[in-house]
C-alpha positions as CSV (number, residue, x, y, z in Angstrom):
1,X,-70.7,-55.5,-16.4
2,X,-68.8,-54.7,-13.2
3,X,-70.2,-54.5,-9.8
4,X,-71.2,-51.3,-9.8
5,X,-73.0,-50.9,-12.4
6,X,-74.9,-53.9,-11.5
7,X,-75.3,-52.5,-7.6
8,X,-76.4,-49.4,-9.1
9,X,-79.3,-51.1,-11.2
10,X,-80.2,-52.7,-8.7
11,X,-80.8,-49.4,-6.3
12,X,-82.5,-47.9,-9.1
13,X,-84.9,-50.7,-10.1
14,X,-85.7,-50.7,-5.5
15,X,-86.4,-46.7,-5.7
16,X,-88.4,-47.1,-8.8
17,X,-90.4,-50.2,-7.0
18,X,-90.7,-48.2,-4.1
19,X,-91.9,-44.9,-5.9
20,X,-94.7,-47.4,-7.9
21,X,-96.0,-48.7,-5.2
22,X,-96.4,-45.4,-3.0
23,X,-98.3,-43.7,-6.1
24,X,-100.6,-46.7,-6.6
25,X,-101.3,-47.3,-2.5
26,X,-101.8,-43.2,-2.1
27,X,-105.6,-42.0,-1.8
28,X,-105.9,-39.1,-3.5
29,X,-108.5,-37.1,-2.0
30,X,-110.3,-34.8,-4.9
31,X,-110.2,-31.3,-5.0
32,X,-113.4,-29.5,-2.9
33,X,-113.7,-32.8,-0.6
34,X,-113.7,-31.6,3.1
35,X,-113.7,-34.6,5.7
36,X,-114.1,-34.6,9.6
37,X,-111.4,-35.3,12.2
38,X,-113.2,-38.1,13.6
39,X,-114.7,-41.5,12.3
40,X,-118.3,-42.6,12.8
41,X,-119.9,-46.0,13.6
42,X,-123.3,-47.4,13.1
43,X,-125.0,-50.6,14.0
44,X,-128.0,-51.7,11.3
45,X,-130.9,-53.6,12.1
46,X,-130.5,-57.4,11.9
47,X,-131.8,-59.5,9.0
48,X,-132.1,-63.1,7.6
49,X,-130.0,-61.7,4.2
50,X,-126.6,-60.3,4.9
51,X,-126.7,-58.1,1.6
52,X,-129.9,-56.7,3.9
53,X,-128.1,-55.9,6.9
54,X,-125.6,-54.4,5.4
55,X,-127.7,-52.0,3.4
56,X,-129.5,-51.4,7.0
57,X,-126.2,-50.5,8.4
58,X,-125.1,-47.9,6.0
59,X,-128.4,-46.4,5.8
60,X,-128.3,-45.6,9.3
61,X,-124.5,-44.6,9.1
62,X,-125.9,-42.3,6.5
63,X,-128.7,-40.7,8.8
64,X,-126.1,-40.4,12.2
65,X,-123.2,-38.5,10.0
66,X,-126.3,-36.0,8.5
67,X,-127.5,-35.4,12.0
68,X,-124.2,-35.0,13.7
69,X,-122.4,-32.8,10.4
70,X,-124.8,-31.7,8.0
71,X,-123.9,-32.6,4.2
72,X,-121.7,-35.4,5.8
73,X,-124.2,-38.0,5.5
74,X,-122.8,-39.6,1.7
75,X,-120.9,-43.1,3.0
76,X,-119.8,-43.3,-1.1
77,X,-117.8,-40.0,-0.2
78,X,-116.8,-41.0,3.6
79,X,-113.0,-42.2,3.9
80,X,-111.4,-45.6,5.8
81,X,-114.9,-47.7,5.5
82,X,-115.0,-50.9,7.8
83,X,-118.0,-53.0,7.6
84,X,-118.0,-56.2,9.9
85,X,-121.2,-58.3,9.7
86,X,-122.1,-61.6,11.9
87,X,-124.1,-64.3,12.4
88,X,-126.0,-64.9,15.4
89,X,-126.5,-68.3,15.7
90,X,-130.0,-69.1,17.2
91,X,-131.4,-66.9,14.6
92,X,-129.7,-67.3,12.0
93,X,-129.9,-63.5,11.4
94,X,-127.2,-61.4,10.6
95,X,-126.3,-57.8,11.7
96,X,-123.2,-55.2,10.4
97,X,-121.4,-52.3,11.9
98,X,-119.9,-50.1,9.4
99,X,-117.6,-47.1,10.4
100,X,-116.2,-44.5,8.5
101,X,-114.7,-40.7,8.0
102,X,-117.9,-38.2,6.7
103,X,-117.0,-36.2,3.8
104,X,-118.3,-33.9,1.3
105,X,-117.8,-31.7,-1.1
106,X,-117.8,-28.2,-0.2
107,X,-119.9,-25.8,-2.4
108,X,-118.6,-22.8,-3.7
């Protein structure tokens, strides 16, 4: 093989990396799903079970994005979720913030 040949594999296997991993990272957002400009956060109530808090947390997510957007409040639809849960130490109880983009499908 010469050197070109080789140089030109070696682009096309980079560009064909490249064009994987771009399609595989890319959120596809389904047809009908309308989302707001802005994210929402949420503190939940604390708890001795994390699994707990964190159910507390989305819960109330869930109830802000409904009263702020109505047909917004579905966190399995929402877009970008964070959830960061700690530990406060005299307690030993544990409370989560979760944020996230409101979305929902839009009814035709």
């Amino acid at each position: 093989m010469n050197h070109t040949t080789i140089l030109f594999s070696i682009f096309a296997i980079l560009i064909g990396a490249l064009a994987a991993a771009d399609a595989v990272t890319t959120v596809h957002q389904p047809d009908g799903l309308s989302c707001t400009d802005k994210r929402m956060a949420s503190y939940g109530y604390t708890h001795k079970r994390m699994i707990m808090a964190e159910f507390a947390a989305i819960v109330i997510w869930q109830r802000d994005a409904e009263k702020r957007d109505p047909g917004f409040g579905n966190w399995h639809l929402s877009r970008k979720r964070k959830m960061k849960c700690k530990v406060y130490k005299n307690s030993s109880h544990y409370q989560c913030v979760v944020s996230a983009q409101p979305c929902r499908f839009d009814r035709t």
